[in-house]
N, C-alpha and C positions, 0 to 999 in steps of 0.2 A: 754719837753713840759708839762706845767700844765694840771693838767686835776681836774673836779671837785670831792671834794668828794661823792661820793655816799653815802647815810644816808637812814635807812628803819622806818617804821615807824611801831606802836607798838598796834597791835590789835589781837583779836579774834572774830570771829563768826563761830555758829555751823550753821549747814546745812539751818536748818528752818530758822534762822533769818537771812544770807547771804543775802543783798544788793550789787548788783552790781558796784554802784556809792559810796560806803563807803573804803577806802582804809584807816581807821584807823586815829592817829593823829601825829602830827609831836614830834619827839624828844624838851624836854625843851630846849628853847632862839631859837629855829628854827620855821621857819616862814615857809610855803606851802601855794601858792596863787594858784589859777586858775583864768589865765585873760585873757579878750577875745583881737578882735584886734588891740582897743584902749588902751589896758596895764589897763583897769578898770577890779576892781575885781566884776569875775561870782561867783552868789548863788549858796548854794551847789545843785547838781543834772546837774549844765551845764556843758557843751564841751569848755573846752580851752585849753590854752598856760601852763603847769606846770612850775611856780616859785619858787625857792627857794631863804631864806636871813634867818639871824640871824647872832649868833657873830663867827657861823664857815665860815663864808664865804670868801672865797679872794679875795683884791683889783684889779682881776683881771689877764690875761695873760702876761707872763714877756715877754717885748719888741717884743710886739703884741697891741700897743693900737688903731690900729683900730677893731681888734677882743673884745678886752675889751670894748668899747664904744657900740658896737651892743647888746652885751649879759648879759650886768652887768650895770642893769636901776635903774634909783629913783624906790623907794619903793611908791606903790600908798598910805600907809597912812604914810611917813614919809621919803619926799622928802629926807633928810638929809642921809637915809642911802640906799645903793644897796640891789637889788634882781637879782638873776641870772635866765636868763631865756633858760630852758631847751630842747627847743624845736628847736634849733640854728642848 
């Protein structure tokens, strides 16, 4: 069974300047969207859907394409490529 990879994202904050809504930034050529339920992307500080896309992503679950087609969407700025959507 495929499963996604998991990928952490690369910050620091000390005690005083901890921001709740700041979980750092994504790895280079990887993309992290928050989108609400129309798949459009929320400013930073909203409540949504975590996205992931870039070039580590896969075309999907092997011989599962109704699974693939629900969870691995047009990219909202670049119909042309997938974002995986985490919350599935």
């Amino acid at each position: 069974m495929a499963q996604p990879k998991q990928r952490s994202s690369q910050h620091s904050k000390n005690r005083e300047s901890f921001n709740r809504n700041n979980v750092g930034r994504p790895f280079h050529n990887t993309d992290i969207l928050i989108l609400n339920d129309k798949f459009e992307i929320e400013p930073n500080g909203n409540v949504g859907e975590i996205c992931i896309g870039g070039i580590g992503l896969a075309d999907g679950y092997l011989n599962k394409p109704d699974l693939t087609k629900k969870v691995f969407i047009p990219h909202p700025l670049d119909p042309e490529r997938k974002i995986y959507r985490t919350g599935i």
